[in-house]
C-alpha positions as a Markdown table, in Angstrom:
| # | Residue | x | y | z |
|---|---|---|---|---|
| 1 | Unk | 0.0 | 0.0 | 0.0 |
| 2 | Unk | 1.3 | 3.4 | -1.0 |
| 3 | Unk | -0.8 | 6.0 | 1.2 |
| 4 | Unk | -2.0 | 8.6 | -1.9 |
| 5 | Unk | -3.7 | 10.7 | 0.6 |
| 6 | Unk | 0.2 | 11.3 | 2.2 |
| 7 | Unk | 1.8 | 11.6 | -1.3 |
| 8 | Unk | -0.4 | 14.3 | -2.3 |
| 9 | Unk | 1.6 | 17.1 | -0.6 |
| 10 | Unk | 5.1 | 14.6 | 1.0 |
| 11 | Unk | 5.9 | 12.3 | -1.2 |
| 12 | Unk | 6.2 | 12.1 | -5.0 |
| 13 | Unk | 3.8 | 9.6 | -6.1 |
| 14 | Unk | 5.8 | 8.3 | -8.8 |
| 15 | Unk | 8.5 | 7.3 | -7.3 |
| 16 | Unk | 6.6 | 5.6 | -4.7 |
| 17 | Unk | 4.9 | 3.7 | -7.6 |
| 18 | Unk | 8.2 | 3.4 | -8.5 |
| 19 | Unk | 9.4 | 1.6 | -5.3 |
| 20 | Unk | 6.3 | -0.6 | -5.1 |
| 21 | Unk | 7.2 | -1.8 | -8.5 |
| 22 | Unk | 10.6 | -2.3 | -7.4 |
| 23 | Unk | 9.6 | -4.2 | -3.8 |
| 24 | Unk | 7.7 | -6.8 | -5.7 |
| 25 | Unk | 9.7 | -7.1 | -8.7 |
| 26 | Unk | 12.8 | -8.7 | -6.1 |
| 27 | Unk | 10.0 | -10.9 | -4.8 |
| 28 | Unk | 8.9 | -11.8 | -8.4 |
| 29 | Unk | 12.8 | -12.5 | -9.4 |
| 30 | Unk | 13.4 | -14.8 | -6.4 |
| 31 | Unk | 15.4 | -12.8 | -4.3 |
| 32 | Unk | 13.7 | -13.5 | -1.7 |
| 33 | Unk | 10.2 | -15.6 | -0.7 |
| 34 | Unk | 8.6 | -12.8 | 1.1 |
| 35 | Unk | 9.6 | -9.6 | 2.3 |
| 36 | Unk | 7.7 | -6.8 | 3.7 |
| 37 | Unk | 8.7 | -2.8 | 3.6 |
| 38 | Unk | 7.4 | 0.3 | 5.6 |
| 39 | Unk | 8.6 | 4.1 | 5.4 |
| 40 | Unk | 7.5 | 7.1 | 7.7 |
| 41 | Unk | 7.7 | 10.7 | 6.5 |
| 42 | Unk | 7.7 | 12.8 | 9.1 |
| 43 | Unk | 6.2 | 10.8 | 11.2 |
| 44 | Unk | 3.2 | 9.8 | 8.7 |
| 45 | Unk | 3.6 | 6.0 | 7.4 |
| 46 | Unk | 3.2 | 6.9 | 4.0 |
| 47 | Unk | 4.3 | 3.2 | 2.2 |
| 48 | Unk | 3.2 | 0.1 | 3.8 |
| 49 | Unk | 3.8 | -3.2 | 1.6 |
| 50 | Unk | 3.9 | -7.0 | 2.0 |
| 51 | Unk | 4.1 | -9.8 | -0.4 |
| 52 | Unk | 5.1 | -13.4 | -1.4 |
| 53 | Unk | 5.7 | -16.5 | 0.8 |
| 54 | Unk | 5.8 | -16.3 | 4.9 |
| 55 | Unk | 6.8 | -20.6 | 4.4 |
| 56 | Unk | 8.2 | -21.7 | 1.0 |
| 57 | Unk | 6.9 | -25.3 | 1.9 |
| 58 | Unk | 3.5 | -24.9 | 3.1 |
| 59 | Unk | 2.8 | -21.8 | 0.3 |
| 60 | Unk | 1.8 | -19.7 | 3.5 |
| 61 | Unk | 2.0 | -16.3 | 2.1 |
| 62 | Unk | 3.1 | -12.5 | 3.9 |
| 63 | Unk | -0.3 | -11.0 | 5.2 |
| 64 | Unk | -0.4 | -7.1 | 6.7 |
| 65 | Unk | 0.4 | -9.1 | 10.3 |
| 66 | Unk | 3.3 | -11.4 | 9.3 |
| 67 | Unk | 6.1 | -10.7 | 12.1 |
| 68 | Unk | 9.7 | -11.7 | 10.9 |
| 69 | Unk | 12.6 | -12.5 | 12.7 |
| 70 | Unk | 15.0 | -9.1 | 12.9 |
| 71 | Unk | 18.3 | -10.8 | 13.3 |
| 72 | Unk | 20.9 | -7.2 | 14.4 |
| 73 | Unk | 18.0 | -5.1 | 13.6 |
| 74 | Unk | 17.2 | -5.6 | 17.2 |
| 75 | Unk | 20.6 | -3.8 | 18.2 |
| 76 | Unk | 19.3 | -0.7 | 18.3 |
| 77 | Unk | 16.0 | -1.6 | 20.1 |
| 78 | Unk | 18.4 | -3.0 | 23.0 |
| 79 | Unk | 21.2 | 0.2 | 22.9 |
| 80 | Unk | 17.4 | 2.7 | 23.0 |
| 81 | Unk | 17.3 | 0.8 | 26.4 |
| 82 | Unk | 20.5 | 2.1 | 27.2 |
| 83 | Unk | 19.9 | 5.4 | 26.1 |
| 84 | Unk | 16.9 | 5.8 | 28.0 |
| 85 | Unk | 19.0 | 5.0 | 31.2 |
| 86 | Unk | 21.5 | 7.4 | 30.2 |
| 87 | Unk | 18.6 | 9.9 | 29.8 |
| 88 | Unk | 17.4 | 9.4 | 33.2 |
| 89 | Unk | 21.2 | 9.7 | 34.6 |
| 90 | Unk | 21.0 | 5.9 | 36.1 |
| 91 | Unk | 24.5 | 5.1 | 34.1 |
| 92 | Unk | 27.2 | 6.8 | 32.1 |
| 93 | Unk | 28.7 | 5.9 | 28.7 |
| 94 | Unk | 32.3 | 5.5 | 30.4 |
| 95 | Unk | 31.3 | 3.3 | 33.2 |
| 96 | Unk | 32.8 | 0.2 | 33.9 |
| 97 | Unk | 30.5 | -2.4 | 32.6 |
| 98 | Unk | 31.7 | -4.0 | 36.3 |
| 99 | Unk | 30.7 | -1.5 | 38.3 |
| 100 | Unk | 26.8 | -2.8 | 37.8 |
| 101 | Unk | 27.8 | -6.4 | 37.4 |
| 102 | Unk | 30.9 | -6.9 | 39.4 |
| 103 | Unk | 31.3 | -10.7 | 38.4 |
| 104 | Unk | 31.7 | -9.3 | 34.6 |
| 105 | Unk | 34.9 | -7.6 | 35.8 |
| 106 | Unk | 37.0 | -11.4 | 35.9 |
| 107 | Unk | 39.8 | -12.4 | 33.2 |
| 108 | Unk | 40.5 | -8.8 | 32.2 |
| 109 | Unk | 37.1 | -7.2 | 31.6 |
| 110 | Unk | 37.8 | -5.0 | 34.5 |
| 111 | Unk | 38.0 | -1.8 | 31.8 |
| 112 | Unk | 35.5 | -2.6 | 29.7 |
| 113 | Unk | 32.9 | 0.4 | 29.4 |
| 114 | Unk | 29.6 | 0.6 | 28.3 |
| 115 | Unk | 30.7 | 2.8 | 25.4 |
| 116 | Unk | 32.8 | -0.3 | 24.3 |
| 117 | Unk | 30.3 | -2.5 | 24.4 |
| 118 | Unk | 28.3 | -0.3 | 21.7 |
| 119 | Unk | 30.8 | 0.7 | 19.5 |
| 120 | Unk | 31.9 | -3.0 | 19.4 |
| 121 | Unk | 35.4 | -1.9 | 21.1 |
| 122 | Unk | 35.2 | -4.3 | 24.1 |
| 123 | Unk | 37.3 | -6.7 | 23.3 |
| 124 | Unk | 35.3 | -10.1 | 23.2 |
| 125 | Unk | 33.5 | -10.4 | 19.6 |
| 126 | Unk | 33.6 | -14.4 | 20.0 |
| 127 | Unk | 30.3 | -16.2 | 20.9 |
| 128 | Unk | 31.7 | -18.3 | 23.9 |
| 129 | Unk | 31.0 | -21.8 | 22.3 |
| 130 | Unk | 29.1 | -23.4 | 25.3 |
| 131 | Unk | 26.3 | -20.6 | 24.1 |
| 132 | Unk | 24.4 | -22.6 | 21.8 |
| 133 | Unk | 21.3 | -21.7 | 21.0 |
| 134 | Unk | 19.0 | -24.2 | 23.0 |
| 135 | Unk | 21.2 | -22.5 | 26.4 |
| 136 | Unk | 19.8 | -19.1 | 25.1 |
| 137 | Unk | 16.5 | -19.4 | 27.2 |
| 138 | Unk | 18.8 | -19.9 | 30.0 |
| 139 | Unk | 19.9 | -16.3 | 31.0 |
| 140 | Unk | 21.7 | -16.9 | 34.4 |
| 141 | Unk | 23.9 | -19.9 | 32.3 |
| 142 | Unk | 24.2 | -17.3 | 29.6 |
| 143 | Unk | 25.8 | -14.5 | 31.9 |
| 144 | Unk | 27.3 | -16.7 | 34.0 |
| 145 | Unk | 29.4 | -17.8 | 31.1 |
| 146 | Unk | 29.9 | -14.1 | 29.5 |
| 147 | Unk | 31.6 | -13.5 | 32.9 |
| 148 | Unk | 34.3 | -15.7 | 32.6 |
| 149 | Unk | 35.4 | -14.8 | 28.9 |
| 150 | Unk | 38.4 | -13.6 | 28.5 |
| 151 | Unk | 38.7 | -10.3 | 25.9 |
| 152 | Unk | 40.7 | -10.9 | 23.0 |
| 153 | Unk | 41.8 | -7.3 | 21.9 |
| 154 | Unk | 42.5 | -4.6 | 24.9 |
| 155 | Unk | 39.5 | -2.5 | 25.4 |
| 156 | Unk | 38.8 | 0.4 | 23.3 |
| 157 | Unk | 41.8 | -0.2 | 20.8 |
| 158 | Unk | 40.1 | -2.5 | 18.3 |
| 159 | Unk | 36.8 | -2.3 | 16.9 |
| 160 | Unk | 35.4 | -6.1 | 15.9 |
| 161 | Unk | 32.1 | -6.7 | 15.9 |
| 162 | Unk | 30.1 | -8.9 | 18.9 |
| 163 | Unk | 27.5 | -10.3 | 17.3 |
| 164 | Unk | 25.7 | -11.9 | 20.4 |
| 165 | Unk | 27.7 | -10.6 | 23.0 |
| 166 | Unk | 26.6 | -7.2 | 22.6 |
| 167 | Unk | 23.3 | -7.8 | 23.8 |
| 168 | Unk | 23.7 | -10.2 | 26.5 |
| 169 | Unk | 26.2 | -7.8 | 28.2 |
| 170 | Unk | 24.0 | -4.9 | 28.0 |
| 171 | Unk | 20.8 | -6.7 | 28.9 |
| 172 | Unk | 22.6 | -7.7 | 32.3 |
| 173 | Unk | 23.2 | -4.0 | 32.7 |
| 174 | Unk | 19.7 | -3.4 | 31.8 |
| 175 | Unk | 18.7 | -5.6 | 34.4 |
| 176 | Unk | 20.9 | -4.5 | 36.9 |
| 177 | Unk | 20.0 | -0.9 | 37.0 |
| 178 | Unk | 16.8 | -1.3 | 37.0 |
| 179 | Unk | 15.7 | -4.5 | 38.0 |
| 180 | Unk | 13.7 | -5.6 | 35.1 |
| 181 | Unk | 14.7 | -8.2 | 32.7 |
| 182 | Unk | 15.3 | -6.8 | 29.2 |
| 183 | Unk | 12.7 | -8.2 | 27.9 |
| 184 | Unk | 10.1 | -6.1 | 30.4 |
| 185 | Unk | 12.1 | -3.5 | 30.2 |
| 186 | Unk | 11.6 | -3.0 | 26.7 |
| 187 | Unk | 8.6 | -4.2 | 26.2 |
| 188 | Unk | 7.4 | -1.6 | 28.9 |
| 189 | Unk | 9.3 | 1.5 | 27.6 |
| 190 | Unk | 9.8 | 1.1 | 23.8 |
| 191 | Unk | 7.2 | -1.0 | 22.3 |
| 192 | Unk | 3.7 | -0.3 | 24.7 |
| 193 | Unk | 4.9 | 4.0 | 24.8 |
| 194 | Unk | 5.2 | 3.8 | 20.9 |
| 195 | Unk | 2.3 | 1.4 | 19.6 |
| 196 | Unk | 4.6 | -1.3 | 18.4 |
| 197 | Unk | 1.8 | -3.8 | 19.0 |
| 198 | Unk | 3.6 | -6.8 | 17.1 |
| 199 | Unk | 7.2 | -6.6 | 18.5 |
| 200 | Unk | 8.6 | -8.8 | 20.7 |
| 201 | Unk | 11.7 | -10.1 | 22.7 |
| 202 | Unk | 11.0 | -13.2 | 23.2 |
| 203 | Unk | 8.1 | -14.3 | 21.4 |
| 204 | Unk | 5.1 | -15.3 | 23.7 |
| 205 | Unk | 3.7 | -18.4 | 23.1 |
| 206 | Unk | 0.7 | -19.3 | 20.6 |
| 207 | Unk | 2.3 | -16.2 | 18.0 |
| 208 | Unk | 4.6 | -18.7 | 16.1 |
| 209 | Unk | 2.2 | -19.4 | 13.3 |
| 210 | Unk | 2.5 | -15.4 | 12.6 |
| 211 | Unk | 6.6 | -15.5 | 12.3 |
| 212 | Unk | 8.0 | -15.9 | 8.7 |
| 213 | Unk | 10.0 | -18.7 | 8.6 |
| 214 | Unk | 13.8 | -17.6 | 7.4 |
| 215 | Unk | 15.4 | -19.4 | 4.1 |
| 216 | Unk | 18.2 | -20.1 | 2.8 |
| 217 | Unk | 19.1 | -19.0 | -0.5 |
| 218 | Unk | 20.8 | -20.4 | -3.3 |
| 219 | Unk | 23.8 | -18.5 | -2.5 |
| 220 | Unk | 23.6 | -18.4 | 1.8 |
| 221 | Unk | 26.8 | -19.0 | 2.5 |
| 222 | Unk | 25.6 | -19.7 | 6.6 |
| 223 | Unk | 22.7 | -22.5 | 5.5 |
| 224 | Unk | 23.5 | -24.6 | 8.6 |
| 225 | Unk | 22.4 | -21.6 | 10.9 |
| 226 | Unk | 19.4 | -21.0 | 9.2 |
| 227 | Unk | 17.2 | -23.4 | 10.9 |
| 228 | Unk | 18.1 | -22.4 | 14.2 |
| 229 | Unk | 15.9 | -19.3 | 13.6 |
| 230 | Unk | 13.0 | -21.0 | 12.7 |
| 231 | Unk | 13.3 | -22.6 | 16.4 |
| 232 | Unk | 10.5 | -22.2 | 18.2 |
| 233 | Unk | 12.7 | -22.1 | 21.5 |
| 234 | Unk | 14.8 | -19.7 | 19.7 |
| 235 | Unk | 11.7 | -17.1 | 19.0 |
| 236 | Unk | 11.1 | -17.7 | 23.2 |
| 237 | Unk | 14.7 | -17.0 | 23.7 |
| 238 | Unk | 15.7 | -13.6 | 24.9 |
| 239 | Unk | 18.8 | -12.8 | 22.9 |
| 240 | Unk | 18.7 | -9.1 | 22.4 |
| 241 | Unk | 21.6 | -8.8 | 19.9 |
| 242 | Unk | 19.5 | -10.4 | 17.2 |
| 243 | Unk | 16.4 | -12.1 | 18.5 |
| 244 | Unk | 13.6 | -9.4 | 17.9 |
| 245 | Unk | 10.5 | -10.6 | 16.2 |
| 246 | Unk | 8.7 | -7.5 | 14.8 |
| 247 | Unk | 7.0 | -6.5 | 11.4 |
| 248 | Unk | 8.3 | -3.7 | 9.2 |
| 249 | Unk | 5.2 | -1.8 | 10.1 |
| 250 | Unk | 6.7 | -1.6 | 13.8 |
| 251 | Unk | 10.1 | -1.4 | 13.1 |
| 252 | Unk | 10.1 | 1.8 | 10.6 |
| 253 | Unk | 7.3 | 3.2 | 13.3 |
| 254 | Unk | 10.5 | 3.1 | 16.0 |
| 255 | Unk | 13.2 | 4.4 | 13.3 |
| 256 | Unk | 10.9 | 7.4 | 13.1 |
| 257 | Unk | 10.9 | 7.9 | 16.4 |
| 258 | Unk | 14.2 | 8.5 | 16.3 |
| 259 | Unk | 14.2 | 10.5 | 13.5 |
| 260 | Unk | 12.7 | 13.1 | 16.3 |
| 261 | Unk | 9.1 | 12.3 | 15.0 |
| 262 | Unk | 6.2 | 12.8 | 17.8 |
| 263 | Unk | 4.3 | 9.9 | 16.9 |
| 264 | Unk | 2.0 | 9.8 | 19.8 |
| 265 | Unk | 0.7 | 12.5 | 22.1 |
| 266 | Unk | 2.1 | 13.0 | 25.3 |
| 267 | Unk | 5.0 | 10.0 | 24.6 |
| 268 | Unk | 8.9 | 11.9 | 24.7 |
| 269 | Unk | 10.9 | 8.6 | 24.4 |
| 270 | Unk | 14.1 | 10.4 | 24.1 |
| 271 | Unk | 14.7 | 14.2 | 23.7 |
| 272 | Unk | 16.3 | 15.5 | 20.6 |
| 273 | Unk | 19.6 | 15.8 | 22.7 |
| 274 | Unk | 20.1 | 12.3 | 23.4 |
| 275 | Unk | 19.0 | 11.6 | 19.7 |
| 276 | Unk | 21.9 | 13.7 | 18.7 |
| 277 | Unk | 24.2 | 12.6 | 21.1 |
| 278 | Unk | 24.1 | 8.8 | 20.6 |
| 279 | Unk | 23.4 | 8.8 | 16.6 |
| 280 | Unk | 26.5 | 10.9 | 15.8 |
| 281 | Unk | 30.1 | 9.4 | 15.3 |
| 282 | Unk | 31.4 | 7.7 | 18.7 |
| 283 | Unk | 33.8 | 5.1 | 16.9 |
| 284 | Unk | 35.3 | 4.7 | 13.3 |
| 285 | Unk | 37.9 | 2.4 | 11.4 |
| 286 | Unk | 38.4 | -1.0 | 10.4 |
| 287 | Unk | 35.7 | -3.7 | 11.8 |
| 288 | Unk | 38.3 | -6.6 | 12.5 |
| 289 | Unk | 35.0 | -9.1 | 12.5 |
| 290 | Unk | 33.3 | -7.6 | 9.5 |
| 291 | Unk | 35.8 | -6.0 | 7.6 |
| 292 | Unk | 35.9 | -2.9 | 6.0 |
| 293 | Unk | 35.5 | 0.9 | 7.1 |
| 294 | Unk | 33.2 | 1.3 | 9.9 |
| 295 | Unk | 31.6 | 4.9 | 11.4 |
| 296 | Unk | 29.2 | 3.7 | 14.3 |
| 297 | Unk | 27.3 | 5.5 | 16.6 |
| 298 | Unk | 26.0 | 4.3 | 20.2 |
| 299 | Unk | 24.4 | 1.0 | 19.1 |
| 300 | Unk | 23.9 | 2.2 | 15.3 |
| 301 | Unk | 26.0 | 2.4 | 12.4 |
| 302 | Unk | 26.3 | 5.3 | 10.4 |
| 303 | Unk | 26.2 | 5.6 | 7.0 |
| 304 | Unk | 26.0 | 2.2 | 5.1 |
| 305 | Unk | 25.2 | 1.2 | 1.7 |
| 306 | Unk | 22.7 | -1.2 | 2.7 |
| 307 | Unk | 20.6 | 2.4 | 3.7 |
| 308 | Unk | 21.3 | 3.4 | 0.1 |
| 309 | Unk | 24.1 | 5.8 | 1.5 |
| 310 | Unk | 27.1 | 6.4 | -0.5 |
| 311 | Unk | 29.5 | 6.6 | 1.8 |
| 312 | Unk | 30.7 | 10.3 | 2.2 |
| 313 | Unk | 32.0 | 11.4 | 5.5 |
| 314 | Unk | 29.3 | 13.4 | 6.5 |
| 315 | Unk | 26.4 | 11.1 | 6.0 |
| 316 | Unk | 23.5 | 11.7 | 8.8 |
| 317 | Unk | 21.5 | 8.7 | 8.0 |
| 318 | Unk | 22.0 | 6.1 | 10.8 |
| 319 | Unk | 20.5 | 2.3 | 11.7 |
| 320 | Unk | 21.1 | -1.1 | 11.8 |
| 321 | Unk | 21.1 | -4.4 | 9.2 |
| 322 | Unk | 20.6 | -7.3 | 9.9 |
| 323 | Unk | 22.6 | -10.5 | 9.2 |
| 324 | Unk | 21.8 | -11.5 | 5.3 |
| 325 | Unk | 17.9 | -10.5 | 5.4 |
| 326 | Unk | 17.2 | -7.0 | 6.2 |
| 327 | Unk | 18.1 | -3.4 | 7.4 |
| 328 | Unk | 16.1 | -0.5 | 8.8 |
| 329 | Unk | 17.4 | 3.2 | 9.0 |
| 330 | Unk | 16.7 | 6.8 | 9.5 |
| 331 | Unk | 17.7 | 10.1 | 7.7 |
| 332 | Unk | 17.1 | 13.6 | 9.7 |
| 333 | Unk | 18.0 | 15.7 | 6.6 |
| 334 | Unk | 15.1 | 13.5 | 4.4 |
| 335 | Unk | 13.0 | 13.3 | 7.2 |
| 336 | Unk | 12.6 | 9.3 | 6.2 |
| 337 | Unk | 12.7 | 6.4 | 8.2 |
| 338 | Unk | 12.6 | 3.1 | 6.1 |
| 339 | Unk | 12.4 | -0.7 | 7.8 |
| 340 | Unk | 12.5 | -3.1 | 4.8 |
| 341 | Unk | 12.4 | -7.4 | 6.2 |
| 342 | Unk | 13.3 | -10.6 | 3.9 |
| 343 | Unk | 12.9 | -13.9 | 4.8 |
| 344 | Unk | 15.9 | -14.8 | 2.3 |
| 345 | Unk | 18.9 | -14.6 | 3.8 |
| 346 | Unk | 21.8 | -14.5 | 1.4 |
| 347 | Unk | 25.2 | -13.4 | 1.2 |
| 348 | Unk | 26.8 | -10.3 | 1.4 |
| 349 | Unk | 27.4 | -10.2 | -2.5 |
| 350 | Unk | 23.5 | -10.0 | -3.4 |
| 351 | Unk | 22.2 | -9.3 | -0.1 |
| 352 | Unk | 23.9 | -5.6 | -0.3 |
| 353 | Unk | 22.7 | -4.7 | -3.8 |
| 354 | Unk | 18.8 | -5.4 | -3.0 |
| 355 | Unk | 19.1 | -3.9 | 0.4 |
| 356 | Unk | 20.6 | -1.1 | -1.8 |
| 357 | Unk | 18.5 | -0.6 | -4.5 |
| 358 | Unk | 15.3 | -0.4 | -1.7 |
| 359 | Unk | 16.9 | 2.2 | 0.5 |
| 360 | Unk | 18.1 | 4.3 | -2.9 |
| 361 | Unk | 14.3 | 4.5 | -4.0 |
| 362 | Unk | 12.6 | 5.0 | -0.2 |
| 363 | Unk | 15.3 | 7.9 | -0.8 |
| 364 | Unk | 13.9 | 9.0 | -4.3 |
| 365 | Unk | 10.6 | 9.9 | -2.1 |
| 366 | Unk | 11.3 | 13.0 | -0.2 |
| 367 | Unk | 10.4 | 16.0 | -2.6 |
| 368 | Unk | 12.6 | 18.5 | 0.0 |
């Protein structure tokens, strides 16, 4: 659905014909089953589409309601927990991710700040391997492990990506300033303030027949890990580095929230100071996990080509992919905030382009 009644005087019309042609054309080419895509205009959802195959097998298709699994794209959901602490001065960027959870503090984490921990500087981007995913429901083993890992790089000298352990880690902190799990805690402050009425962490049950399954590609050069996220135990889990179950709907809705958007009366998330201060440049340089030039703000990266950004130093757009499926993003000078989810996950090499070509067009829209 492109909204015409929003396009009339904030959107060019034919270029969101434009995108809708391009959305389903991917889906009609086999880039992907299903896919859904949503983009806000200052703070009006203005494009809302869905199509193609939720389950390859059973010929389920996307409906208006079909959640999918966010992989990263939950990164940023987790870190706006942070922020929101920060906001209410209950931690610091530069504390000691020890001084909240002492036992963290063993086999050299002493140093290891909650700045580290989202700019990926903190030293411990392994998995530890005992974390498998059917321990993942199992928070106390999860942390009790996490505490006895042993950093890798000194803190705050490398930047290398922690796929899983950046949300454990700040979850416990989560939990220990506040004294709700992070799962509550989000649930509470982000998704019930801001209507996300289909996003979860941790997926209660009887709402597995409305999660896209995830499929390998042709070209998936991580098939093995794919069926783990079709788990249900895995959709229970709460693994707040990649286990959000939302719809694009939902996730474009929070995007445009931080795009400084008042999207419901009376609801101040975060002021436009913490906005600023946690989406501009906190770390940059070579990403020793992903490789390549990184510039990442607190919990976000900035500037990416998978948002259709071309890479100049001073891009503002900021958000978060998510591993071989999906990426959501906002731009303050467009005024856009964009959440487009697959349920193909490929690898980088074609997974980059499509992202791509989606974000470029979601660009095309703004007439300012």
């Amino acid at each position: 659905m492109v909204d015409k009644r929003s396009t009339s005087n904030k959107i060019a019309l034919d270029r969101a014909e434009k995108l809708e042609t391009l959305f389903y054309d991917q889906i009609d080419q086999g880039l992907h089953p299903g896919a859904a895509l949503a983009v806000y205009y200052q703070g009006s959802l203005v494009v809302d589409l869905y199509g193609g195959l939720a389950d390859r097998e059973s010929g389920k298709r996307v409906s208006s309601d079909t959640m999918f699994v966010l992989y990263s794209c939950t990164k940023p959901l987790t870190a706006t927990c942070i922020y929101i602490l920060w906001e209410r001065g209950l931690l610091h960027w530069d504390d000691p991710v020890a001084k909240y959870w002492p036992a963290f503090s063993k086999n050299g984490k002493e140093e290891i700040t909650i700045r580290h921990v989202l700019t990926h500087q903190g030293g411990f981007p392994k998995t530890p391997p005992s974390l498998t995913w059917n321990k993942w429901e199992d928070w106390d083993f999860v942390t009790r492990v996490l505490s006895e890992v042993t950093p890798k790089y000194k803190p705050g000298e490398v930047m290398a990506y922690h796929p899983r352990n950046f949300g454990w880690v700040l979850g416990e902190v989560i939990r220990r300033v506040d004294g709700r799990s992070i799962d509550r805690f989000m649930s509470e402050e982000i998704f019930l303030p801001l209507g996300m009425d289909d996003s979860y962490l941790g997926l209660p049950r009887g709402l597995g027949d409305r999660v896209s399954r995830v499929h390998a590609m042709e070209d998936c050069d991580r098939a093995g890990a794919i069926p783990i996220y079709n788990q249900p135990e895995v959709h229970r889990s709460v693994q707040p580095s990649g286990g959000g179950i939302s719809t694009a709907r939902d996730l474009a809705r929070f995007y445009s929230m931080l795009n400084g958007d008042s999207l419901c009366e009376g609801v101040n998330l975060l002021s436009p100071e913490t906005i600023l201060e946690v989406t501009r440049i906190h770390a940059e340089g070579t990403d020793l996990s992903l490789g390549g030039y990184r510039m990442r703000g607190l919990g976000l990266v900035i500037g990416d080509s998978r948002m259709g950004c071309t890479g100049r130093s001073d891009e503002s757009s900021f958000g978060h992919a998510g591993a071989g499926t999906s990426v959501a993003w906002s731009d303050p000078v467009s005024g856009l905030s964009c959440a487009f989810i697959t349920n193909g996950f490929r690898a980088e090499d074609t997974n980059v382009p499509r992202l791509h070509a989606i974000s470029k067009s979601v660009r095309s829209l703004s007439t300012s």
